[in-house]
C-alpha positions as CSV (number, residue, x, y, z in Angstrom):
1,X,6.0,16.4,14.6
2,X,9.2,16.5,16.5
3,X,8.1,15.5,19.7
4,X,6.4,12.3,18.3
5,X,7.8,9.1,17.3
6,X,6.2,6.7,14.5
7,X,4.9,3.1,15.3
8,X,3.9,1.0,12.5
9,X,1.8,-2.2,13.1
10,X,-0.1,-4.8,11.2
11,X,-3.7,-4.7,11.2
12,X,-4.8,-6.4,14.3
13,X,-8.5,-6.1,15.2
14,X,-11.7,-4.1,13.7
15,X,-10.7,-1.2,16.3
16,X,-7.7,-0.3,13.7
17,X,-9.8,0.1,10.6
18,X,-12.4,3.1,11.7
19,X,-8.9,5.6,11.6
20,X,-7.3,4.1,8.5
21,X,-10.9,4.7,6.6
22,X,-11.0,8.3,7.5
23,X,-7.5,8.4,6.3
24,X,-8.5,6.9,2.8
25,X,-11.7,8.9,2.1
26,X,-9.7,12.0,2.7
27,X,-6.7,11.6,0.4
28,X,-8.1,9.0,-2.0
29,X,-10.4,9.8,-5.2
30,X,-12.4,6.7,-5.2
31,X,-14.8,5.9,-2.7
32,X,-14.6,2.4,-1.3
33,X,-17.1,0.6,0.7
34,X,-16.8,-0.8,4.7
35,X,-17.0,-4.3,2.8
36,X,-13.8,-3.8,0.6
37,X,-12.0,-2.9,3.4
38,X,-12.6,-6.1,5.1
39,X,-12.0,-7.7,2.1
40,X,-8.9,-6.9,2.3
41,X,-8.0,-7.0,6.1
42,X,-9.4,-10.1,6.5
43,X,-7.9,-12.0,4.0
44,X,-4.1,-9.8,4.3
45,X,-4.1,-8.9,7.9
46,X,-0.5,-8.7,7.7
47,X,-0.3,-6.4,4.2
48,X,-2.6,-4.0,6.4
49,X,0.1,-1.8,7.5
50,X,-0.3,1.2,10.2
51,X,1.7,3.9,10.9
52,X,0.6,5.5,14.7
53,X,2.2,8.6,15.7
54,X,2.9,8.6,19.8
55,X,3.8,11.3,21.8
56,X,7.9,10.1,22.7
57,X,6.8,9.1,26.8
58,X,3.7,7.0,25.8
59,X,4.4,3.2,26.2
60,X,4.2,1.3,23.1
61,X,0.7,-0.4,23.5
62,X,-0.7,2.9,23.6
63,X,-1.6,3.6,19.9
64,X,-1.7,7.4,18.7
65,X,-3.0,9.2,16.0
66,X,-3.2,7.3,12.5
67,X,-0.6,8.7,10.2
68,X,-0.4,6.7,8.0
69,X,-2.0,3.2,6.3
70,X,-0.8,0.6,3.4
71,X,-3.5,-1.9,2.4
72,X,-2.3,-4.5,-0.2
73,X,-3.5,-7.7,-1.3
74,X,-0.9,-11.2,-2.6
75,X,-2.8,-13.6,-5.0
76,X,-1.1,-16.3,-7.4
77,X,-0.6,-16.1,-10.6
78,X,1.1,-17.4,-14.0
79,X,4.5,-15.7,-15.4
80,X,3.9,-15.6,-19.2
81,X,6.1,-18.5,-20.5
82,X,10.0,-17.7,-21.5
83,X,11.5,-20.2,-23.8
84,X,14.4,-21.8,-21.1
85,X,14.0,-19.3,-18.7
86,X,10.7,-20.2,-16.6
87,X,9.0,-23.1,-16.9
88,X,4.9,-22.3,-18.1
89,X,3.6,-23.9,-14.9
90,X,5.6,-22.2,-12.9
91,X,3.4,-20.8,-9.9
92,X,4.3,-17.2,-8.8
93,X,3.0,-14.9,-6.6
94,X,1.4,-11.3,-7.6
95,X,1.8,-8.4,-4.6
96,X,-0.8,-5.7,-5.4
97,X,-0.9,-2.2,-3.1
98,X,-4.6,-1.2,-3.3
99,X,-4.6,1.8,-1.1
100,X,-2.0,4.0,1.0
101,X,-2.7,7.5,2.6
102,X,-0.6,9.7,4.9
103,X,-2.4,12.2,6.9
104,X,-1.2,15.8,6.1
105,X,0.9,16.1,8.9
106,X,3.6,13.6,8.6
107,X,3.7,13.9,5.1
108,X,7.4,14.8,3.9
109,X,8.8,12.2,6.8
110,X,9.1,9.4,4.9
111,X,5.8,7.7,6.3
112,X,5.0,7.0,3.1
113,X,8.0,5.5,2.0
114,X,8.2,3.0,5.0
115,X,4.9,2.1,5.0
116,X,5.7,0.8,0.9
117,X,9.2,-0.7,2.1
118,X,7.2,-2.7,5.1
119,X,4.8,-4.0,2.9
120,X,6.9,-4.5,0.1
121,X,9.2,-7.1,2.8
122,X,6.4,-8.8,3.9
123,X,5.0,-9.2,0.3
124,X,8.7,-11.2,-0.6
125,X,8.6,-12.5,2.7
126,X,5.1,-14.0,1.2
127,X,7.0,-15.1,-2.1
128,X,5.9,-12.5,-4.3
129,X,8.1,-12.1,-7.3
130,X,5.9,-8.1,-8.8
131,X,3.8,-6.1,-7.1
132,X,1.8,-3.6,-9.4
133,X,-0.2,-0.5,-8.5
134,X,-1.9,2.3,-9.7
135,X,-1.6,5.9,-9.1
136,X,-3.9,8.8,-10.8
137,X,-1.8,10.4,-13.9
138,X,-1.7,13.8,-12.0
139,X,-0.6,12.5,-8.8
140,X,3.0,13.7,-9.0
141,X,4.0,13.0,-5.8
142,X,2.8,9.5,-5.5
143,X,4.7,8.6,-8.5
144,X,7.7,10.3,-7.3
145,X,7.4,7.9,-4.1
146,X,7.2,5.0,-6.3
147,X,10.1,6.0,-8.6
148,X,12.3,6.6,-6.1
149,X,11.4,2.4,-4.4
150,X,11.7,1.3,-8.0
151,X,8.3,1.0,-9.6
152,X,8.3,1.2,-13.4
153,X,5.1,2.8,-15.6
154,X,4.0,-0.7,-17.3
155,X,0.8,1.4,-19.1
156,X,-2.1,4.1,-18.8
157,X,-5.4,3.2,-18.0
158,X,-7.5,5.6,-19.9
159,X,-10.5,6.7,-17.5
160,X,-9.3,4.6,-14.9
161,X,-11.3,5.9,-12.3
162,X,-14.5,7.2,-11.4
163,X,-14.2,10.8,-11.9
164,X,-13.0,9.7,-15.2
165,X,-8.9,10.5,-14.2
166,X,-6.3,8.1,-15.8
167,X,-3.9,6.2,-13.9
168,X,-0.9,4.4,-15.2
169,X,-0.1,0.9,-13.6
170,X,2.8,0.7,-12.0
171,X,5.1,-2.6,-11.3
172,X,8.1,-3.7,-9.3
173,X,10.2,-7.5,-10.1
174,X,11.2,-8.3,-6.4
């Protein structure tokens, strides 16, 4: 993929979700429906993330191929309480990457990688203080990725998903 550049953009109008589906159902176990998609896109059009590969000599408004896609959600919630350290009310915000998939071609780029670091920005940005995931127990490259930005195993979730494949939750303290 030499002679093309990457373009990542935020989610924008129902034209960019048709090539970020396709994306999921091929690299994802679980099968999601068109309405959790716009779930999430409508509610976090900015934690939508896309990743567009162009050929170098197209202008930027032309988007190319979908490479890559991020879609994460950012919903309150309440930090257990810590004698003199938070106080119980406090009101804190709870990042949460639901899906990301990088076509087979620009894997081993570091798509991957940027789209998490983008989304993990605008997720502080947002005034998250975690973001948690999960990842299937045999997906070693996916937890590699998440190592490597930080992520810590918090627990396995025995028959996590539909095929009956465990996943541990993952969790990073921004």
């Amino acid at each position: 993929m030499a002679d093309k550049k990457i373009v990542y953009t935020t989610y924008q109008r129902e034209s960019d979700l048709a090539p970020a589906i396709k994306l999921i159902d091929q690299d994802l176990s679980e099968p999601y429906s068109i309405y959790t998609y716009r779930y999430f896109v409508h509610q976090w059009p900015e934690l939508c993330i896309l990743a567009h590969a162009q050929n170098k000599d197209n202008n930027e408004e032309e988007k190319g191929e979908c490479a890559g896609v991020v879609i994460c959600r950012l919903e309150p919630h309440r930090r257990r309480y810590c004698e003199g350290f938070f106080e119980d009310s406090a009101e804190l915000n709870r990042g949460y990457i639901a899906m990301i998939a990088v076509g087979k071609p620009f894997r081993k780029q570091g798509v991957g990688s940027e789209l998490v670091r983008r989304a993990l920005d605008r997720m502080r940005e947002m005034g998250a203080d975690e973001v948690i995931l999960e990842a299937e127990v045999g997906n070693a490259a996916a937890l590699a990725l998440y190592q490597r930005l930080g992520f810590v195993r918090e627990k396995r979730l025995y028959r996590y998903y539909l095929g009956g494949m465990d996943a541990f939750r993952l969790k990073l303290w921004l």
